[in-house]
Steps between C-alpha positions, in 0.01 A plus 500: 500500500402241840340276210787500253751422795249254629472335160932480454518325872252236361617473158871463667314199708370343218826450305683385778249227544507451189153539397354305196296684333793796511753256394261362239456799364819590469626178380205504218599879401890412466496168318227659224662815458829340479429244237275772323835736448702232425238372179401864401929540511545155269252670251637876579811517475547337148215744410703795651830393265296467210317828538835676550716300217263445236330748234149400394203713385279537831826524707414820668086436559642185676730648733221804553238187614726351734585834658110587507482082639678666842236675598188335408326429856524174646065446561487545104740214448306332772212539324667423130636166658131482694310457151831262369435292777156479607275193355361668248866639361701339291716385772225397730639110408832541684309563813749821636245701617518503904835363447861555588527427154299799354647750694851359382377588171386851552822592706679347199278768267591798777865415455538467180542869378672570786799276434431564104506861521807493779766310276399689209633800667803302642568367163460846342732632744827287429728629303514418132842404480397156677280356229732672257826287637290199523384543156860562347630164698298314328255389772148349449207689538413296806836593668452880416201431658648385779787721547256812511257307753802468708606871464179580613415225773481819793184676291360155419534464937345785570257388245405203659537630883209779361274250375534266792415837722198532319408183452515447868300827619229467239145456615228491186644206340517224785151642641324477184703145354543358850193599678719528862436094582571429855823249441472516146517872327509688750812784492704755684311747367136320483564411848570822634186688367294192621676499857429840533140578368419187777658678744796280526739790536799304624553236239392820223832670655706195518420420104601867466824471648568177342479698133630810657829277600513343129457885341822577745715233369413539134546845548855496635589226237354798217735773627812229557428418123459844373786644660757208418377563105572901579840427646568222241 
């Protein structure tokens, strides 16, 4: 217990001077986890809508991969995206390996069926009537669209708040893409098992917190959503 108190009073020092390598790392793991969500949401959410609205042969094998997608582990994508973008790949000419860049792409790849398989639900969930109205007023198939994206903008939320959440806590993907570069790839997460296994206890804890912090806020923002769509 002495070394995990020990370890908070130095981690506490460390963000109140403001340490780089803490603040790097912190920085790095917002900004890529961020834009990651918001891509994998650009290319999720329309996929969600069309999943939900549309009838096509393969339909249900579809939505079964993207709910199987949620749980494949984050060092196999790592690795998938490691073979993409090493020099021998057929990536290796955009150079993302070691990169912000490349783990970017894999968080994009770990969010996907999240966010996919999340408005599906939300969509699936509205009731009927909506698209029906829309459909008898005349209204495009974009603007149905629309209309039931907006119906269902708290699921597609808590969709996105989820996928940031994991993007941000993952571990496999931005060691095995990103390598942990001092300045360069290095992550919350990366940082923290590095700090630690060198005996660098107090900036370990103080990376910790940091994500521990983030997990609290998206957290409370989860249960605000879900319990303004239960009262709604």
């Amino acid at each position: 217990m002495q070394l995990l108190w020990d370890g908070l009073i130095g981690a506490l020092q460390l963000l109140v001077d403001r340490d780089p390598l803490v603040l790097g790392a912190a920085w790095r793991s917002l900004w890529i986890s961020g834009l990651a969500v918001g891509l994998a949401g650009g290319l999720g959410i329309p996929l969600g809508l069309l999943l939900a609205q549309s009838r096509f042969v393969g339909r249900s094998l579809c939505v079964l991969l993207f709910r199987a997608g949620m749980s494949i582990p984050t060092v196999l994508i790592g690795l998938v995206c490691y073979a993409l973008f090493s020099r021998r790949g057929p990536l290796g000419g955009l150079d993302l390996l070691y990169t912000p860049w490349g783990i970017l792409a894999g968080e994009c790849a770990l969010a996907l069926p999240i966010i996919v398989t999340w408005t599906h639900r939300a969509l699936c969930g509205l009731d009927r009537r909506a698209a029906e109205t829309a459909w008898t007023l005349g209204a495009s198939r974009m603007r149905r669209g629309w209309l039931l994206l907006s119906e269902a903008r708290v699921g597609i939320a808590l969709a996105l708040l989820t996928a940031f959440a994991r993007c941000l806590t993952e571990l496999g993907i931005a060691m095995m893409i990103g390598g942990n570069v001092k300045y360069r790839t290095r992550t919350l997460t990366t940082a923290t098992a590095l700090e630690t296994a060198r005996g660098e206890f107090d900036r370990g804890v103080a990376m910790s917190t940091i994500l521990l912090l983030v997990a609290v806020v998206v957290t409370v923002l989860h249960a605000g959503l879900d319990r303004g769509e239960k009262e709604a």
